[in-house]
KEGURO-849854 format. One record per residue (C-alpha): residue in three letters; x, y, z. Coordinates in nm, 3 decimals, decimal comma, padded with zeros to 5 digits, always signed. Each point is the difference from the previous one (the first is absolute). Layout:
N
PT | code | xx | yy | zz
PT | ALA | X | Y | Z .
...
//
This chain:
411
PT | code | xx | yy | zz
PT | UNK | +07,814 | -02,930 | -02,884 .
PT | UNK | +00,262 | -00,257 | +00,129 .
PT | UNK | +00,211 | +00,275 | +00,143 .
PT | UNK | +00,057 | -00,126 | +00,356 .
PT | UNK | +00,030 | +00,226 | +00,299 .
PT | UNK | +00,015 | -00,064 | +00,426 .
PT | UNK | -00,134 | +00,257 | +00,293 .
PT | UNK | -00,034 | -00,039 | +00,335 .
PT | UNK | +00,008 | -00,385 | +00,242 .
PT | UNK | +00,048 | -00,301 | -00,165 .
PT | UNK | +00,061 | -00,362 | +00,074 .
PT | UNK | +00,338 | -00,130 | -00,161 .
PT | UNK | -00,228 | -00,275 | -00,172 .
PT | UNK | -00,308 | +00,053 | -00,144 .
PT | UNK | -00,343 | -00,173 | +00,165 .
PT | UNK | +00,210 | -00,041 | +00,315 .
PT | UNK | -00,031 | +00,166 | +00,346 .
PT | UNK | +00,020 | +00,358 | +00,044 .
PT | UNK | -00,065 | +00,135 | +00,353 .
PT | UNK | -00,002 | +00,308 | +00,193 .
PT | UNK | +00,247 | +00,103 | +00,315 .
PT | UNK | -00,325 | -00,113 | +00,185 .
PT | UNK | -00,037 | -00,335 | -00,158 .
PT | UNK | -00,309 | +00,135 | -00,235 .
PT | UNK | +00,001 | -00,230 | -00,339 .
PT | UNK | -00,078 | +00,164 | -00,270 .
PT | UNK | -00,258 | -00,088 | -00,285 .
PT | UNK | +00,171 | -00,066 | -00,338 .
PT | UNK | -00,191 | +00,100 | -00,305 .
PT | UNK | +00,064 | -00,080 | -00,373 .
PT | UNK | -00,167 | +00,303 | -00,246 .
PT | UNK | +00,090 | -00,187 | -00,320 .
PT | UNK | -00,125 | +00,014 | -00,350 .
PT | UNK | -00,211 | -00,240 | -00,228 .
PT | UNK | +00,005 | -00,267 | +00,286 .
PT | UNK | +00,342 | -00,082 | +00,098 .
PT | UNK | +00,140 | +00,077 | -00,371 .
PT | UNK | +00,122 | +00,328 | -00,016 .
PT | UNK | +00,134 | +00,262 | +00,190 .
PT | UNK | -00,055 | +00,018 | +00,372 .
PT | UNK | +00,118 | +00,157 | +00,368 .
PT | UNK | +00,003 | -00,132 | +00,348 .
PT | UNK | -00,114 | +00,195 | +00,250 .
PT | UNK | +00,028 | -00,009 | +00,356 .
PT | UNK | -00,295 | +00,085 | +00,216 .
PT | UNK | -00,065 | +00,139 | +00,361 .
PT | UNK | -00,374 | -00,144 | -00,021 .
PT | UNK | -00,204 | -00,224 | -00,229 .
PT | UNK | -00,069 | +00,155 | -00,317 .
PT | UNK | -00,344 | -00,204 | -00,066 .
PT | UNK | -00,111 | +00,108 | +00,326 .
PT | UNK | -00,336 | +00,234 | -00,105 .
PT | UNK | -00,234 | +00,091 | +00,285 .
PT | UNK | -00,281 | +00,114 | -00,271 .
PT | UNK | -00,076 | +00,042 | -00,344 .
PT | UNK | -00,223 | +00,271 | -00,212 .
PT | UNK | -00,093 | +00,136 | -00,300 .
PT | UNK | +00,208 | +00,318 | -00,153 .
PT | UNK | -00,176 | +00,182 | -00,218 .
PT | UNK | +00,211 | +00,054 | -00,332 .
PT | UNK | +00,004 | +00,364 | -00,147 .
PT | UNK | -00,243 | -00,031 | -00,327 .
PT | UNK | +00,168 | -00,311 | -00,201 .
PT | UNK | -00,228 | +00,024 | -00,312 .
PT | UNK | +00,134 | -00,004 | -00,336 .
PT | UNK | -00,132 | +00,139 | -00,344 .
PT | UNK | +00,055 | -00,150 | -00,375 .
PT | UNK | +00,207 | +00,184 | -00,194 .
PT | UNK | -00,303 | +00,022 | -00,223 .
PT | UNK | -00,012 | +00,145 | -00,265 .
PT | UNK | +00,348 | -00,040 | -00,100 .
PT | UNK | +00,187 | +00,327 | +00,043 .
PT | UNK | +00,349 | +00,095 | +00,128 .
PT | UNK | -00,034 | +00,209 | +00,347 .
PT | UNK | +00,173 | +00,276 | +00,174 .
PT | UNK | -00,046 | -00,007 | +00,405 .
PT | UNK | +00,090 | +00,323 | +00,182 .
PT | UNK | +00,141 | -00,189 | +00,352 .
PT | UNK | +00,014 | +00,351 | +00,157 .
PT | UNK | -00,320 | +00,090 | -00,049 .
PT | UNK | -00,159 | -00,279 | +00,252 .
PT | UNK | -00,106 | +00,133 | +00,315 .
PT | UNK | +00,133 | -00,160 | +00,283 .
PT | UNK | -00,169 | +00,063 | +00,367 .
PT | UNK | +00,147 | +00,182 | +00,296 .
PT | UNK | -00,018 | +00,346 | -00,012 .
PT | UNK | +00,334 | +00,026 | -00,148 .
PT | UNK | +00,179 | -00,228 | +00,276 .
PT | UNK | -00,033 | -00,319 | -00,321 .
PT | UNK | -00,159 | -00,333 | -00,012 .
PT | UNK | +00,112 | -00,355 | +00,134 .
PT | UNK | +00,313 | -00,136 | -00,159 .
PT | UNK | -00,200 | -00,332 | +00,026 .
PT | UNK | -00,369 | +00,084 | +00,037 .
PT | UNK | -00,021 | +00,348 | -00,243 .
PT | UNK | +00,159 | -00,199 | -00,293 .
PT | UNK | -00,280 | +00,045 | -00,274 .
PT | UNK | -00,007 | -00,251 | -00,307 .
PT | UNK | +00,088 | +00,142 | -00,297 .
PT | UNK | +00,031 | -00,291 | -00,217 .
PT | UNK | -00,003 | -00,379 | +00,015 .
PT | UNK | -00,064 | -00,318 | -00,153 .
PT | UNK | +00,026 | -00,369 | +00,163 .
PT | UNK | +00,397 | -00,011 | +00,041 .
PT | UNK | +00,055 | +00,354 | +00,110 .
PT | UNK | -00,136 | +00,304 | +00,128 .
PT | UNK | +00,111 | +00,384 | -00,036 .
PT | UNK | -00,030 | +00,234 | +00,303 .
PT | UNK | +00,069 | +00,331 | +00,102 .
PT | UNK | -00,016 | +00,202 | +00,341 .
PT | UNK | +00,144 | +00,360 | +00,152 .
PT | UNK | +00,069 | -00,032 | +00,334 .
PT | UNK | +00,067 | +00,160 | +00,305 .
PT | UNK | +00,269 | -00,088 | +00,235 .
PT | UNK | -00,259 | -00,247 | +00,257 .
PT | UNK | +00,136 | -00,348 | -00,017 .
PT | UNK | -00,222 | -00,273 | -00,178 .
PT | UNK | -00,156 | -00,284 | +00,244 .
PT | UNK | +00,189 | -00,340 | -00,032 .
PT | UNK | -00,101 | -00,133 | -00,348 .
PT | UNK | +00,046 | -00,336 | -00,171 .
PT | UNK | -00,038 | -00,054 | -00,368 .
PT | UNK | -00,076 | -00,389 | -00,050 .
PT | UNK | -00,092 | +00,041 | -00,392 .
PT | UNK | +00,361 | +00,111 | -00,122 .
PT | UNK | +00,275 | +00,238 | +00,017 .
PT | UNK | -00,004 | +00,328 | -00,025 .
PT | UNK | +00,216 | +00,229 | -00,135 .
PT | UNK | -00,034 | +00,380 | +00,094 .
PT | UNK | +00,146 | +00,246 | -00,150 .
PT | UNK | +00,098 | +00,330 | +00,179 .
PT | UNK | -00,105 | +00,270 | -00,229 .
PT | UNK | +00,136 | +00,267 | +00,285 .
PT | UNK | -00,017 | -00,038 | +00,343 .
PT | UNK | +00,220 | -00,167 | +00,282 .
PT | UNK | -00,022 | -00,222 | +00,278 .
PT | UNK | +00,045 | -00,336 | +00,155 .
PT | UNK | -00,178 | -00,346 | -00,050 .
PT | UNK | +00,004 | -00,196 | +00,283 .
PT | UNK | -00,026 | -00,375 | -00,072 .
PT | UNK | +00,020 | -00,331 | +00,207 .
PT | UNK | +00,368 | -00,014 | -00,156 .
PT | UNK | +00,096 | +00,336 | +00,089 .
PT | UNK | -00,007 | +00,346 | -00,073 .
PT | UNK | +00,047 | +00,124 | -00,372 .
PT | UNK | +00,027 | +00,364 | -00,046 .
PT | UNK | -00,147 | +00,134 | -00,372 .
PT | UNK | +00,047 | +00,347 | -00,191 .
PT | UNK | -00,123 | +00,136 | -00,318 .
PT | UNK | +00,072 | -00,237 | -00,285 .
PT | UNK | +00,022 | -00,305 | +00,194 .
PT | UNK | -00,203 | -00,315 | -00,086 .
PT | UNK | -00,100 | -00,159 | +00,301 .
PT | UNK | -00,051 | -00,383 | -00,011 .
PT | UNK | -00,160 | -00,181 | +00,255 .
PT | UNK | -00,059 | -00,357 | -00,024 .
PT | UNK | -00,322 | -00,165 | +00,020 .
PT | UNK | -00,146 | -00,041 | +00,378 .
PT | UNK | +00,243 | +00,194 | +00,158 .
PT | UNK | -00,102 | +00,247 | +00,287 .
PT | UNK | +00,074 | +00,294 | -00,054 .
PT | UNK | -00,105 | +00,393 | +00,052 .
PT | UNK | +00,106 | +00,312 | -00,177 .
PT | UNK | +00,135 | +00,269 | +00,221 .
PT | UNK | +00,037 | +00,305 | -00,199 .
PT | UNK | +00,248 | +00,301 | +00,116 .
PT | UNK | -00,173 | +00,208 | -00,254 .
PT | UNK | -00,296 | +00,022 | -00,257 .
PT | UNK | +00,061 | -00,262 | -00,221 .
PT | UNK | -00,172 | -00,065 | -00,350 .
PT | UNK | +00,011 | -00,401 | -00,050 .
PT | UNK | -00,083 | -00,215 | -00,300 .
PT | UNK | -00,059 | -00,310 | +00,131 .
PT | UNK | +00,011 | -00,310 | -00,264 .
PT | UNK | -00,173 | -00,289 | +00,135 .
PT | UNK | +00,070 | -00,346 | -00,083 .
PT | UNK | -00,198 | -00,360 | -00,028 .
PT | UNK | +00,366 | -00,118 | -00,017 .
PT | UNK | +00,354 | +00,048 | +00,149 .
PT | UNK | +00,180 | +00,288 | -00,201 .
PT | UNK | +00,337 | -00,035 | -00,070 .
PT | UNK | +00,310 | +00,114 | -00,227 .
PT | UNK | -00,057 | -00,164 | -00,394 .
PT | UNK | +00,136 | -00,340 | -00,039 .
PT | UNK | +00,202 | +00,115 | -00,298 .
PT | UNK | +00,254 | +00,190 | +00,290 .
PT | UNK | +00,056 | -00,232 | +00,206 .
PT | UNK | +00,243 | -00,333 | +00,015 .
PT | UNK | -00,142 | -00,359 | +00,084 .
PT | UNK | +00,065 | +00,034 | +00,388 .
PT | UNK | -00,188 | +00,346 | -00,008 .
PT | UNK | +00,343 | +00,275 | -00,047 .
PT | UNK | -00,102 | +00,305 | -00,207 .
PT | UNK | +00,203 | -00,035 | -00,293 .
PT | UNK | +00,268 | +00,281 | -00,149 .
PT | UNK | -00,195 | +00,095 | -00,309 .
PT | UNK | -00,315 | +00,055 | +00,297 .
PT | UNK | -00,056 | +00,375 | +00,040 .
PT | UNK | +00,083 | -00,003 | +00,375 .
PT | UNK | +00,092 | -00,252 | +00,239 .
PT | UNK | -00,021 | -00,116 | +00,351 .
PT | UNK | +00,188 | +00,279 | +00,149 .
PT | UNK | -00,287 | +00,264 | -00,103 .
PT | UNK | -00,235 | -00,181 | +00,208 .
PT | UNK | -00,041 | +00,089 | +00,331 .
PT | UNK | -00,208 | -00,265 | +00,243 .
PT | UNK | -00,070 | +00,058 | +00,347 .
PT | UNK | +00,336 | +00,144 | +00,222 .
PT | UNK | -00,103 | -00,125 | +00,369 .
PT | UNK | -00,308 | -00,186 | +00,157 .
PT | UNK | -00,288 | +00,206 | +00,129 .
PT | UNK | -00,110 | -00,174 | +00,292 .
PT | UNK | -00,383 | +00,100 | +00,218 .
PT | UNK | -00,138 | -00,137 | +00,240 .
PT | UNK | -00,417 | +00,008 | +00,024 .
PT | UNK | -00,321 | -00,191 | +00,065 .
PT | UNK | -00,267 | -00,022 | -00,177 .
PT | UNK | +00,124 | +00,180 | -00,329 .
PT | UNK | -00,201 | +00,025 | -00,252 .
PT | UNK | +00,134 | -00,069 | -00,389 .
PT | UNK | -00,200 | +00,093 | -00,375 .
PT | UNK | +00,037 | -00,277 | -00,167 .
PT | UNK | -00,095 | -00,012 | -00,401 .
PT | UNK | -00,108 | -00,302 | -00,126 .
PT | UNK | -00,199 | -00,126 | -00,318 .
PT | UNK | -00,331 | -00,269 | +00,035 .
PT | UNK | -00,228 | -00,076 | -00,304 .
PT | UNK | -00,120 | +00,349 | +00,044 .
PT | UNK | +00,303 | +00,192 | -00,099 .
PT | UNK | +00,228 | +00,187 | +00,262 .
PT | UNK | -00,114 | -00,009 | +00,352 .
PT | UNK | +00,133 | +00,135 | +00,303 .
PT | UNK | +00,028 | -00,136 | +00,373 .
PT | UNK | +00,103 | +00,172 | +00,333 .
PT | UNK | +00,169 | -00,270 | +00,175 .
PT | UNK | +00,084 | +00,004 | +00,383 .
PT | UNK | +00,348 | -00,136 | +00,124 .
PT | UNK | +00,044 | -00,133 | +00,348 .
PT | UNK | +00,365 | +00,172 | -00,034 .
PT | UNK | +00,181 | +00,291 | -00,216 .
PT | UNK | +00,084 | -00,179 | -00,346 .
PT | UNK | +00,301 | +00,238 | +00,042 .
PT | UNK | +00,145 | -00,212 | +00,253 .
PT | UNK | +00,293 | -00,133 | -00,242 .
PT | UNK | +00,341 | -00,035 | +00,176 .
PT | UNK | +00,156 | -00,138 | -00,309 .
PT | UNK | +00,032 | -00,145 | -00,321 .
PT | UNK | +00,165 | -00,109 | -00,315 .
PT | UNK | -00,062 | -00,094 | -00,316 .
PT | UNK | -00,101 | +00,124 | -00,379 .
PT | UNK | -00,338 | +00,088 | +00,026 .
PT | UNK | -00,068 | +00,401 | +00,135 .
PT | UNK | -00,137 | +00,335 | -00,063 .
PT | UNK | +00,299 | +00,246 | -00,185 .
PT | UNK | -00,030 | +00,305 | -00,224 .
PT | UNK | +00,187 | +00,157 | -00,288 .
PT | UNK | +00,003 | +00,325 | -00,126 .
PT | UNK | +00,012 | +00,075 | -00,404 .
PT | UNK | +00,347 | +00,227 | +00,035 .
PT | UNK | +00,162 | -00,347 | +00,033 .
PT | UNK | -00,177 | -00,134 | -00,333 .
PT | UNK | +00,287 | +00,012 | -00,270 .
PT | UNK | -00,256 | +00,082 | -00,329 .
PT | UNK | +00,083 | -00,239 | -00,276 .
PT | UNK | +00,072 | +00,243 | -00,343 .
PT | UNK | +00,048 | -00,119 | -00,368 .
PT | UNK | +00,116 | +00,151 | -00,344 .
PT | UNK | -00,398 | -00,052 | -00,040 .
PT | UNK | -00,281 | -00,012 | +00,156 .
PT | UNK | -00,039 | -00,208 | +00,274 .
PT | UNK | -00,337 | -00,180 | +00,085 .
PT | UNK | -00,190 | -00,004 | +00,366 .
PT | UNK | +00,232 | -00,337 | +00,115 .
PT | UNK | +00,341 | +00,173 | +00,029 .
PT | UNK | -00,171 | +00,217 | +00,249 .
PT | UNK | -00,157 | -00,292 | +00,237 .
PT | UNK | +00,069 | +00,018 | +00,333 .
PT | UNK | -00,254 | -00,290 | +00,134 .
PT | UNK | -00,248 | -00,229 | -00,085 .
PT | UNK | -00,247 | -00,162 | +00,154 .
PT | UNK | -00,317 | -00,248 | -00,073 .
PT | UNK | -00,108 | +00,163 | -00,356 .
PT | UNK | +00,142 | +00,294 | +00,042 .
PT | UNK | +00,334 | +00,195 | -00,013 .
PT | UNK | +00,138 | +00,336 | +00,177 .
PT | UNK | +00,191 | +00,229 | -00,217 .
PT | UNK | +00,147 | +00,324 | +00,017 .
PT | UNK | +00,133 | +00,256 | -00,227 .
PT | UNK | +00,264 | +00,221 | +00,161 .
PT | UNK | +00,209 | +00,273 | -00,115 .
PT | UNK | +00,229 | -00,128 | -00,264 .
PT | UNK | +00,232 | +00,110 | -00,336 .
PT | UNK | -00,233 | -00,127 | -00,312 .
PT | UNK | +00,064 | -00,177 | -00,303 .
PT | UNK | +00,333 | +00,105 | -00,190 .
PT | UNK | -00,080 | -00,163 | -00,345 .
PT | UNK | +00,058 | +00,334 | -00,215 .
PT | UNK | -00,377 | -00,058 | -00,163 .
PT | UNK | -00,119 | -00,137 | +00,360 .
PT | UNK | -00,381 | +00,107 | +00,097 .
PT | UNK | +00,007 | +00,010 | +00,363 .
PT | UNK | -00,359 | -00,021 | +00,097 .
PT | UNK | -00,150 | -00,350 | -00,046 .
PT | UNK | -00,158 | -00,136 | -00,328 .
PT | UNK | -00,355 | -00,042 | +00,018 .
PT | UNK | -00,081 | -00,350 | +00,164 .
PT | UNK | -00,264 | -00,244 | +00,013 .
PT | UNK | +00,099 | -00,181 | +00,342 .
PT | UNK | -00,233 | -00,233 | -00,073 .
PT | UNK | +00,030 | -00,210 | +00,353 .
PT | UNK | +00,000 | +00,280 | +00,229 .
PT | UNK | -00,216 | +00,323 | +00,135 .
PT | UNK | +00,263 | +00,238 | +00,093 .
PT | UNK | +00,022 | +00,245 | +00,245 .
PT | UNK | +00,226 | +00,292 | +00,051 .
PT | UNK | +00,058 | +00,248 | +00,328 .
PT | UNK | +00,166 | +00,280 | -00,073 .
PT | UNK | +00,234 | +00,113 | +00,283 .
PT | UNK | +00,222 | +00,214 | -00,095 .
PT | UNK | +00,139 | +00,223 | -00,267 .
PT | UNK | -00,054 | +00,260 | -00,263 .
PT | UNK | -00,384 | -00,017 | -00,117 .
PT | UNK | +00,026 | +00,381 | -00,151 .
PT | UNK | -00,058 | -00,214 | -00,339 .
PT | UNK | -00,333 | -00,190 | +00,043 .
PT | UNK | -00,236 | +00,289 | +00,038 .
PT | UNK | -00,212 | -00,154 | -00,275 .
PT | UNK | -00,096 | -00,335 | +00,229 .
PT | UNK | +00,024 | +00,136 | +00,347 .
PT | UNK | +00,275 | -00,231 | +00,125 .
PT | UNK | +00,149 | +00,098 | +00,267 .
PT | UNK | +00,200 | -00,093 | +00,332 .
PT | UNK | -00,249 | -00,199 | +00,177 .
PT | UNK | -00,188 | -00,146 | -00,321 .
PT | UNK | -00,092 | -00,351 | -00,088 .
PT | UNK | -00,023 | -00,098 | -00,332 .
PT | UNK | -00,182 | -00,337 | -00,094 .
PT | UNK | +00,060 | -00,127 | -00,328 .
PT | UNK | -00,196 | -00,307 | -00,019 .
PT | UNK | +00,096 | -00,320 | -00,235 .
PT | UNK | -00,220 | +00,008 | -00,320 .
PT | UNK | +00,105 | +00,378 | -00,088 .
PT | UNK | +00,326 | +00,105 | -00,158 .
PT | UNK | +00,169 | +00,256 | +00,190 .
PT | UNK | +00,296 | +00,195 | -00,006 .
PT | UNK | +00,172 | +00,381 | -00,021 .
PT | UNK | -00,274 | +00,340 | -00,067 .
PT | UNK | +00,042 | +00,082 | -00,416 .
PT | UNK | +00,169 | +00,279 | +00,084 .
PT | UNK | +00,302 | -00,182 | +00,233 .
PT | UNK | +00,209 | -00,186 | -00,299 .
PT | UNK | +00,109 | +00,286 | -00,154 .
PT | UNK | +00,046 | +00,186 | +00,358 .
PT | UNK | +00,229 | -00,293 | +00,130 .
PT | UNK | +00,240 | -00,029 | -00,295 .
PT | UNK | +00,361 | +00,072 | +00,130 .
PT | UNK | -00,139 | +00,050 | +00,389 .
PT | UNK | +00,343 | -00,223 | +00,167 .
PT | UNK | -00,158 | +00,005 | +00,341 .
PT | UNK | -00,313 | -00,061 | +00,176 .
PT | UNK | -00,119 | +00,162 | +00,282 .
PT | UNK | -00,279 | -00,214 | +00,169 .
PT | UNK | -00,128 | -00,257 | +00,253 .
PT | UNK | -00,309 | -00,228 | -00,024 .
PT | UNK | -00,094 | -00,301 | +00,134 .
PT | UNK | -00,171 | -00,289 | -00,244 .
PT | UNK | -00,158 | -00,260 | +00,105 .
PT | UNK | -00,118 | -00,262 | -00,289 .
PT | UNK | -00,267 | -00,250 | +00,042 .
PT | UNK | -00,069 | -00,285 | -00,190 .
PT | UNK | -00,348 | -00,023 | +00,071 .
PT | UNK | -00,258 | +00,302 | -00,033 .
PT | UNK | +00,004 | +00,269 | +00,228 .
PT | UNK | -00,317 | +00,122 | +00,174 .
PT | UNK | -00,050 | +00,384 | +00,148 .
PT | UNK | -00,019 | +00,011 | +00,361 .
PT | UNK | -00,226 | +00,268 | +00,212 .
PT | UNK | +00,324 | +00,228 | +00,014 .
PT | UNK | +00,098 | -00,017 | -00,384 .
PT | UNK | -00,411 | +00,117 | -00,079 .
PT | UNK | +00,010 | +00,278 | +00,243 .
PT | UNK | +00,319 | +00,184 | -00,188 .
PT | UNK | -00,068 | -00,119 | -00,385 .
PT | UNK | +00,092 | +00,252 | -00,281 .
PT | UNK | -00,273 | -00,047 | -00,276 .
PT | UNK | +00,172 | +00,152 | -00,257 .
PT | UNK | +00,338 | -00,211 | -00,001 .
PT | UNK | -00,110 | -00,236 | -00,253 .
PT | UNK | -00,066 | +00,223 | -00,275 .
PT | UNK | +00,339 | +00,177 | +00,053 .
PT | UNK | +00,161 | -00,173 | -00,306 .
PT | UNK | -00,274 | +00,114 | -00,218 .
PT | UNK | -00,027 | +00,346 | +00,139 .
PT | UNK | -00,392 | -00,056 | +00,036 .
PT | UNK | -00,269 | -00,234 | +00,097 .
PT | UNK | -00,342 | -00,039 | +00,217 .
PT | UNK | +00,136 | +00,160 | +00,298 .
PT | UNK | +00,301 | +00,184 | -00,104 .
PT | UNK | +00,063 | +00,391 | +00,005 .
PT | UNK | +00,187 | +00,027 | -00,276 .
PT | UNK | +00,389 | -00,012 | +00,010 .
PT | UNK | +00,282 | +00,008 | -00,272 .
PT | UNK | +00,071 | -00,396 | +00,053 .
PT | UNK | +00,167 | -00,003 | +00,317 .
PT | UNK | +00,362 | +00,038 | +00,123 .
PT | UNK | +00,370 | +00,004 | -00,145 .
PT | UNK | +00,248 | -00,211 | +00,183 .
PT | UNK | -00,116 | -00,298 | +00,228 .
PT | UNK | +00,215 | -00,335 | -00,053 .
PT | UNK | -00,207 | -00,239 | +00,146 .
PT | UNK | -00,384 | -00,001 | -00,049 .
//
């Protein structure tokens, strides 16, 4: 993100000699980005962070993924999936289950409890996690970064890290192929978030001190991808990866929480872009936050129907005033999938409803993909059969309905 930031020891050059009170060197290590090109950190080590002492197979929750065939838009109830543990929650790492996915990024979701994660590694992509409600702590080889309901969480690819939650947390974990950053569009050509950019460095929040453990033989998840798919390994380390005394650079975990997102508005309506927050490998994060409306005096706030002929999109609903969509079920916690190949858009009845509504009272999270999106175990477990017919007011497994909701700006 080309944001730089210091903690802890360092040498006053870099690649030189850094030593201990006891005359201990220790190990320098670039994490950098598309070899030597991009964005990196140097880190400075207590032991030797290639040193593994054994190596075995992790066994991924269930990774399969089903066609969205036939064609149809979906509606996935996320709190409906079961989630083990007696009420004391799943794994922040280990309980995610796969709700949807394609080959540049997959959709999770988990409840936890308040057990920390084992050290995990992601060595596909970044992840971003959003914090549907919950707090806590993740505790990464930079440092500790502290999270809270509404924060996205962004952890670079490879770095070790474990979630420590103070509470149960509900997490919607967005899993990269690629690095995930802010759009292009926002930033300058040394990497400065721009002033039309709807927030800016300030809002985000990287690690605040280094999180130093000591440790032998420590074992770390690492997820990784063969020509099989997504694999898992449970490496060994001679030595706590934790065992960072310092570092600098531009390259580490952060979060940032949607109250600091400044909604772009219009005298129209806008489109999905204005409300981008990042982008990664064929795929952008977007969310739709509270925010005054259009103020053209014949404005229509809800979207015109659109054939997004690129993308699938997909829409978490968060927060906000669902009174309105009886008709289609959506509701805090949904998931709608509306898939490229099907014009989508506002129920019937939600055009008239929205005409001279100022102010919208909502939060979602999109994520579009420009490749087809596949359902995961997770998003089959909690499907609503009867979402698709919702426009229509019937169909082959529909109960009937008047058409759906009023007022809902985005689907």
């Amino acid at each position: 993100m080309a944001h730089y930031r210091a903690l802890g020891r360092l040498p006053r050059q870099r690649h030189t000699q850094l030593r201990d009170d006891d005359g201990h060197l220790f190990r320098e290590e670039l994490m950098g980005e598309e070899g030597f090109s991009s964005d990196s950190s140097l880190l400075y080590r207590r032991g030797v962070p290639s040193a593994i002492v054994d190596s075995q197979v992790w066994e991924l929750p269930d990774q399969s993924r089903t066609p969205n065939h036939p064609l149809k838009p979906r509606h996935l109830k996320l709190h409906d999936l079961p989630f083990p543990g007696e009420g004391r929650g799943s794994c922040p790492v280990e309980g995610r289950r796969l709700v949807l996915g394609n080959n540049d990024v997959r959709i999770a979701y988990v409840v936890t409890g308040t057990e920390a994660s084992p050290l995990y590694r992601n060595a596909i992509g970044d992840e971003c996690v959003f914090v549907e409600s919950g707090s806590g702590t993740v505790e990464t080889v930079f440092g500790v970064v502290p999270y809270r309901a509404g924060d996205y969480v962004v952890v670079p690819r490879a770095t070790d890290h474990r979630w420590v939650p103070a509470e149960p947390s509900r997490l919607y974990a967005i899993e990269a192929n690629s690095h995930i950053h802010p759009p292009k569009r926002y930033l300058s050509r040394f990497g400065q978030l721009l002033e039309h950019a709807p927030y800016c460095e300030r809002d985000l929040h990287g690690p605040s001190e280094t999180f130093e453990a000591e440790g032998t033989d420590v074992e770390v998840l690492v997820k990784h991808r063969t020509s099989a798919g997504v694999v898992g390994t449970r490496f060994t380390y001679a030595t706590h990866p934790f065992d960072v005394v310092g570092w600098d650079g531009c390259l580490y975990p952060y979060t940032f929480n949607i109250e600091d997102y400044m909604p772009i508005t219009g005298k129209v309506h806008q489109p999905p872009p204005v409300h981008q927050v990042f982008e990664g490998w064929n795929f952008v994060i977007c969310n739709f936050l509270p925010r005054k409306v259009d103020y053209h005096d014949l404005a229509i706030p809800v979207p015109y129907y659109h054939s997004n002929v690129d993308s699938d999109e997909v829409m978490f609903y968060v927060g906000g005033d669902y009174e309105a969509r009886k008709g289609s079920g959506i509701g805090i916690g949904s998931i709608s999938l509306h898939p490229g190949g099907h014009a989508h858009g506002p129920q019937p009845s939600a055009i008239e409803a929205s005409l001279g509504v100022q102010y919208f009272e909502e939060s979602a999270v999109m994520v579009d993909t420009f490749a087809p999106l596949e359902l995961g175990e997770g998003g089959r477990a909690v499907e609503d059969p009867a979402y698709a017919w919702t426009w229509a007011g019937r169909g082959p497994d529909s109960a009937g309905g008047d058409g759906g909701p009023a007022v809902y700006s985005n689907s």
